[in-house]
C-alpha positions, 0 to 999 in steps of 0.5 A: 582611938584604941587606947593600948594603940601607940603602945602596939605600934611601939611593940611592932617596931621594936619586933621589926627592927629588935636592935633599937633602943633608943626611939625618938618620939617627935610629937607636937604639944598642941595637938592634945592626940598627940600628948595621950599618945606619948604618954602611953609610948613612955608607959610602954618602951621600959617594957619592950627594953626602949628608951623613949627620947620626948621630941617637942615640934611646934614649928619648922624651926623647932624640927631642924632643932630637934633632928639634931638632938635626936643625933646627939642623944644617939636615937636608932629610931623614929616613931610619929603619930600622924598628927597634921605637923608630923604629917606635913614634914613627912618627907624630910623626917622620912629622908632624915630617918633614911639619911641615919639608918631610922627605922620608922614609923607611924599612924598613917599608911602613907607614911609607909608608901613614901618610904617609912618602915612600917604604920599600924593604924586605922586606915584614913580613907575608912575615916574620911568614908565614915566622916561623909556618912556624918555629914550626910546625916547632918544634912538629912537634919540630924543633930550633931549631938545625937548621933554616936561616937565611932571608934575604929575597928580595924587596925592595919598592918602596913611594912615596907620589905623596900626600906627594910632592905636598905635598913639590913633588917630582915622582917621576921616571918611571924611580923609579914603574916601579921601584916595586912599589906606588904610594899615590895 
């Protein structure tokens, strides 16, 4: 994907939420997306005044242990990039985020839909659509290898105004005109 994207994501958040300053990354290592992108978030936070605070998840176990260093290192934020772990937790890092007063924020829309602050990313359903496209092709009896690699090319915007109000944060005006949808 875009290369300057998590960094962008980081910067959306830091505009919606302007008092954190310390953002937990919870990112699993075996997902090799998810190690370029943390690395970009570390590359970008000094920028932006963040600390970024590394969270390694492998399993369920390895979560509930890094919710409570997240606690201890004082973490004001959450920040996921929608790999299939973060995404099958979404639920309980989305109550645990609303449990401490996180704002969040991830790749997916639907991260937002069930209650995360804000996502900036490509829309899933766009990259399921493409991905049938491939498939169709390949049955058509194109070689896999022959055809182009597809970047995305639109990024969307999503915030939730719900979850801001139960945060106290107030989404500037300059964010919201950005924004490509906005949950009320």
């Amino acid at each position: 994907m875009d290369p300057d994207l998590n960094s962008k994501q980081l910067q959306l958040l830091k505009e919606a939420a302007p008092k954190i300053s310390r953002v937990a990354v919870l990112y699993n290592p075996t997902f090799p997306a998810s190690v370029l992108s943390l690395r970009e978030v570390q590359a970008a936070g000094p920028a932006l005044g963040l600390a970024i605070l590394p969270m390694e998840v492998r399993t369920a176990d390895e979560l509930d242990a890094q919710l409570a260093v997240m606690t201890s290192m004082h973490a004001d934020a959450l920040l996921t990039f929608g790999d299939p772990f973060t995404s099958r937790h979404q639920s309980r890092l989305l109550d645990f985020a609303a449990k401490h007063q996180w704002p969040a924020a991830s790749l997916w829309r639907e991260f937002v839909e069930a209650g995360g602050l804000m996502s900036y990313g490509p829309s899933l359903r766009d990259l399921f659509r493409r991905a049938a496209t491939y498939v169709h092709k390949i049955l058509q009896g194109a070689k896999p290898g022959d055809l182009p690699v597809e970047q995305p090319m639109k990024f969307d915007l999503i915030l939730n105004l719900k979850t801001a109000k139960a945060l106290g944060l107030t989404i500037p005006p300059t964010l919201l005109f950005q924004a490509d949808e906005v949950i009320k």
